[in-house]
N, C-alpha and C positions, 0 to 999 in steps of 0.2 A: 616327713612330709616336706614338700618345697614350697609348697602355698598354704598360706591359713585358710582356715576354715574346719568344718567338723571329718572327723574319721571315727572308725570301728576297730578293737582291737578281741581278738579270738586267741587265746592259746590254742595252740596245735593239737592237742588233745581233744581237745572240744570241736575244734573245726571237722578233726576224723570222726567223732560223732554223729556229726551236722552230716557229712557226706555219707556216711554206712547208713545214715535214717532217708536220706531225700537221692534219690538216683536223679533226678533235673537239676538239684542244686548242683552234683558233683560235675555235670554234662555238661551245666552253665559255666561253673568253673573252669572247664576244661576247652569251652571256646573262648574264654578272656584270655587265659595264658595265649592259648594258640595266637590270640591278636597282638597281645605282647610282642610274642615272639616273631611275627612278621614283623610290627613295627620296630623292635628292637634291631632286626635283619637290615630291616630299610634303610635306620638311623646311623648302622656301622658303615653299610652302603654309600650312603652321601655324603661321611665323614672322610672319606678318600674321594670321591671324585667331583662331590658341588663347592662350590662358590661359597664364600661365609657368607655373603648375602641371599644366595639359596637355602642354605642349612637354615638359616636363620630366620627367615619367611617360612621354612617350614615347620621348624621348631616353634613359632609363635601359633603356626596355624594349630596345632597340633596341641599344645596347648589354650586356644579360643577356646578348641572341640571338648577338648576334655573336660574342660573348668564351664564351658556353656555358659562362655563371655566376652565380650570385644574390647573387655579393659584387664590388661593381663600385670599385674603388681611384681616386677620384679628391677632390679638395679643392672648397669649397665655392665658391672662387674659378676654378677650371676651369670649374666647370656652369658659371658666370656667363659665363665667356669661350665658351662652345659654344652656349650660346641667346644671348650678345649682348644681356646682362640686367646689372644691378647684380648684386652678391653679398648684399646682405639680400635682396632680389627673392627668390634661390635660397634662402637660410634659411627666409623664410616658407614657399613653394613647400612643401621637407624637411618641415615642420612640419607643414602641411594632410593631405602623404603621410602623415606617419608617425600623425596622429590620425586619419586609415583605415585603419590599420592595413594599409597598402600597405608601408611602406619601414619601416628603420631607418637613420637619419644616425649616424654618429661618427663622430670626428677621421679623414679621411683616408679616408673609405669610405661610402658608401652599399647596403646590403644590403636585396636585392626579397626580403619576407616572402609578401607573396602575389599573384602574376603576374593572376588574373584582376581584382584589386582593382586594382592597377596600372593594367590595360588600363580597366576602368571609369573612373580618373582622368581616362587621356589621351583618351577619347573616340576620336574617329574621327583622332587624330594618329598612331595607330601603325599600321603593317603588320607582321606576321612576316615572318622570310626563306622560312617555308612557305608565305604567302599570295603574298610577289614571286616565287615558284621558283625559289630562289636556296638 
């Protein structure tokens, strides 16, 4: 996991269980991956051709959605290790954000102040999980 908080753990065994008994479960499953795998497309995508300040508005956005929050707990040394950037790279990046008045950085945190500001950041680097169907 990369954020705290609670999770599920299934052995594989059990999980084949779970889908040989539930045909919607396995269906459901089978559109999460699918969203995955766009967004995993996306994120290989903008990792050659956006801006670390793109990536990284969109990576934050991306994370609000997921986590279904505007205060995202990570160090400035993570971002750098998830876009596969230096960590000034990500300081500057914070900074460009936060003089949009998109983000707020502190010690340990980065807080989305305003989502559509954000998304203008990242440009065409982000999807919602409204937009994947997920």
């Amino acid at each position: 996991m990369q954020f705290a908080g609670a999770a599920w753990r299934i052995s594989a065994q059990a999980l084949q269980a779970c889908l040989n008994k539930s045909p919607r479960l396995h269906r459901e499953l089978l559109l999460g991956v699918g969203s995955f795998v766009v967004r995993l497309s996306l994120t290989s995508w903008a990792h050659g051709r956006g801006t670390i300040e793109q990536r990284l508005a969109g990576w934050l956005l991306t994370a609000g959605d997921c986590l279904d929050t505007d205060r995202i707990t990570i160090t400035h040394q993570a971002l750098s290790e998830a876009l596969g950037v230096r960590r000034p790279s990500v300081t500057l990046a914070l900074q460009a954000l936060d003089g949009k008045r998109a983000v707020r950085s502190q010690r340990g945190y980065v807080r989305i102040l305003d989502g559509q500001r954000l998304a203008a950041a990242a440009g065409g680097y982000f999807l919602s999980s409204a937009t994947l169907g997920s």
